[in-house]
N, C-alpha and C positions, 0 to 999 in steps of 0.2 A: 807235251802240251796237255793242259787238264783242259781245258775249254771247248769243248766238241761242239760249241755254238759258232766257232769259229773256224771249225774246219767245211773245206765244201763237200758238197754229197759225195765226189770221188773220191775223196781223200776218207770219208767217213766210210763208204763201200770197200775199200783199198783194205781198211786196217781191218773191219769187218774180217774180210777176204781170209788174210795175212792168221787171221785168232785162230779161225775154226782149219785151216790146213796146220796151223802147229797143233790143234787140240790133237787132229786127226791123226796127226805123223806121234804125238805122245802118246795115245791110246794103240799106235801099230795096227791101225786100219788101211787098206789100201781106197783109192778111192774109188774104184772098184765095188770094191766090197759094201760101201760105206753109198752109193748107188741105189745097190741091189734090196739094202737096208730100210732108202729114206724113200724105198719107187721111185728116182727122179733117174735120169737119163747120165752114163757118163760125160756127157759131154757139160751137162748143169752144173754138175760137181765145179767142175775144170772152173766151168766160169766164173762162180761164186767165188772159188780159190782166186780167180783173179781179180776179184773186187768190180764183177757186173752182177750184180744180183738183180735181176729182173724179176723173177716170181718169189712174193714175200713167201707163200705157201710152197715152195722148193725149198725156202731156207727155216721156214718152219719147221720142215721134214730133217733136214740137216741139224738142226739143234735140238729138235728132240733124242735123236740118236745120240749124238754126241754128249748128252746129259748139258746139253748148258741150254736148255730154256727157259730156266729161272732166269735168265739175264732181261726177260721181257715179264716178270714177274709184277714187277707195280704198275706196269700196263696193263692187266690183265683183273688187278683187286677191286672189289669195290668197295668204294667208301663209304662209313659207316654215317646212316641217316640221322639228322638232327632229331628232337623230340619235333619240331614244329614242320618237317619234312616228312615224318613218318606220318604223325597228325593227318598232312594235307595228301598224300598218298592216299592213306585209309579215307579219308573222306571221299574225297573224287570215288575211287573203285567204289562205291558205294551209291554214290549219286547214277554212276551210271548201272548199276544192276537195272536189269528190265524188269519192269513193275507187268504182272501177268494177273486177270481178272481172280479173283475168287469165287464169283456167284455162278450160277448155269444161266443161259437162257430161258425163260418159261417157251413150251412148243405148246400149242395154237392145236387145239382139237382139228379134226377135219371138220368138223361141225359147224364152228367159227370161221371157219378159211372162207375170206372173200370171192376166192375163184369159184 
């Protein structure tokens, strides 16, 4: 099935799961090892294997190890600004820079001071 818009979250978490334990078992990491690697907990491993991914930042940890965190790579680009987007960026930043005096105040002799 190509259409991942049509699979439900479990089923998306499931195959998830399913990727990174064969990445795992082709690279000959135990999950163990592969743990001890990402800081998360053996037991996180387990579950991610079994397609409950509850913490995105546990399986952050998991695919950077594993070398597949490109797979969230066009999540992560940013798109290149139009001329009339870069334009209104620079402007604004600009409008808001804080406008700070130039002149000093003149000080008042003691002489002059009303008190």
């Amino acid at each position: 099935m190509n259409d991942i818009y049509v699979l439900a979250d479990t089923m998306i978490q499931q195959r998830i799961g399913n990727k990174l334990k064969a990445t795992r078992l082709k690279q000959n990491i135990t999950q163990q090892s592969l743990a001890e690697s990402a800081e998360v907990s053996l037991s996180t491993v387990k579950k991610i294997e079994n397609g409950e991914i509850s913490s995105f930042g546990s399986l952050l940890r998991l695919l950077r190890i594993l070398g597949k965190l490109d797979a969230l790579q066009s999540l992560v680009e940013e798109e290149p600004l139009s001329p009339n987007e870069y334009y209104n960026q620079v402007h604004a930043a600009q409008k808001k820079a804080r406008k700070r005096a130039v002149g000093r105040i003149p000080h008042k002799s003691k002489e002059e001071s009303e008190w």
